[in-house]
C-alpha positions as CSV (number, residue, x, y, z in Angstrom):
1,X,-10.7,8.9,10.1
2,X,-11.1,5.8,9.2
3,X,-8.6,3.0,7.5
4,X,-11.2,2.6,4.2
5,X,-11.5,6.3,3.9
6,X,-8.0,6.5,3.5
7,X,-7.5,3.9,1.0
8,X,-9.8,5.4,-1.4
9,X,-8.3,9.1,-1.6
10,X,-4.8,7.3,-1.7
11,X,-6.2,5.0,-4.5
12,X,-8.0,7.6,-6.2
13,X,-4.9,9.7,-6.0
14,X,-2.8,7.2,-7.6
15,X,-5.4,6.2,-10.9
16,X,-5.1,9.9,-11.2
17,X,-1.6,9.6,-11.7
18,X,-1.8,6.5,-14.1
19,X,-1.4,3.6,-11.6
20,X,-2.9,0.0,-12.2
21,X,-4.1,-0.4,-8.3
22,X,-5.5,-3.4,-7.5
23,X,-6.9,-4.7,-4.3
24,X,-5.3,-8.0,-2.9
25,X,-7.9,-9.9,-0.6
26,X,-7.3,-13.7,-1.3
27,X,-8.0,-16.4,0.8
28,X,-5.3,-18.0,3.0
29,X,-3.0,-15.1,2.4
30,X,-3.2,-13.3,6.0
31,X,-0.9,-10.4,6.6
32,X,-0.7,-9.5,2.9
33,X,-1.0,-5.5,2.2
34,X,-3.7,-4.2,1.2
35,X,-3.2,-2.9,-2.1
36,X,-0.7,-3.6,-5.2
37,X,0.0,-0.6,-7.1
38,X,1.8,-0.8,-10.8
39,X,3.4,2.1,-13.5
40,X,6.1,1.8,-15.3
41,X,7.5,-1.7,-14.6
42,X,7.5,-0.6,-10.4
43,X,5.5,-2.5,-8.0
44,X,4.6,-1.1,-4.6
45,X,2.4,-2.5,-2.1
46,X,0.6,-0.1,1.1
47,X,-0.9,-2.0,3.9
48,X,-3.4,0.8,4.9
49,X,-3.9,1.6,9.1
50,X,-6.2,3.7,10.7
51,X,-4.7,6.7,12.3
52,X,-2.1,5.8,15.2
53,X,-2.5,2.1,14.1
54,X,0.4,0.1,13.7
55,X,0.8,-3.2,11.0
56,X,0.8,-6.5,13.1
57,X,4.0,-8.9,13.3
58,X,2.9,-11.1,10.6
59,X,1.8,-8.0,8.0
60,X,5.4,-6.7,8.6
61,X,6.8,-10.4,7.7
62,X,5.3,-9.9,4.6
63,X,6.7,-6.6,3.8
64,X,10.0,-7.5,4.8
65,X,9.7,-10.8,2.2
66,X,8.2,-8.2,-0.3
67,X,10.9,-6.0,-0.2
68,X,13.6,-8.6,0.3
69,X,12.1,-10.0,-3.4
70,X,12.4,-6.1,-5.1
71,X,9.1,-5.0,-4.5
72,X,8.8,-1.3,-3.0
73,X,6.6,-1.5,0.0
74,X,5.3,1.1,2.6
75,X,2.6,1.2,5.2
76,X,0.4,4.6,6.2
77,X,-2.4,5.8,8.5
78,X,-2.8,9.1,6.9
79,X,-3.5,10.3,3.4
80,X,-1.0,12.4,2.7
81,X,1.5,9.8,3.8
82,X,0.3,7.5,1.7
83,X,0.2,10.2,-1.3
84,X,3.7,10.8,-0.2
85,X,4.6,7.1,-0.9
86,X,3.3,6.9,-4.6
87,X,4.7,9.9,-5.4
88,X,8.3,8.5,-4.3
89,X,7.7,5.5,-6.5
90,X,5.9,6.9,-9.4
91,X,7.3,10.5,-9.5
């Protein structure tokens, strides 16, 4: 399976459930996750793998600094994982 294909069911999942999901691809910002998610005043950012794929040193950096700031933050290679992750932030 492949890292997109994830991303969409887990960003489909998660409009289903109300979430503003946005995609963050700026320039210059290497090592950011791949998506923002928003409900209710809660932030959580997924950096999305392909199966058995791990997040590089420098996209772990920036989850650490995420999460050190308040932000919820997880990484997944699987969909249900990453279903798993929303539905622990936005119950």
């Amino acid at each position: 399976m492949r890292e997109s294909t994830i991303e969409r069911a887990v960003c489909a999942y998660a409009k289903a459930k109300g979430c503003l999901v946005m995609k963050l691809a700026g320039p210059n910002q290497n090592g950011q996750p791949d998506r923002m998610f928003v409900r209710n005043g809660k932030v959580l950012f997924i950096e999305f793998k392909a199966p058995g794929k791990l997040p590089t040193a420098l996209q772990l950096r920036f989850m650490c600094d995420l999460y050190e700031h308040g932000a919820y933050v997880a990484w997944c290679d699987d969909i249900e994982e990453g279903k798993q992750a929303i539905d622990r932030i936005f119950p």
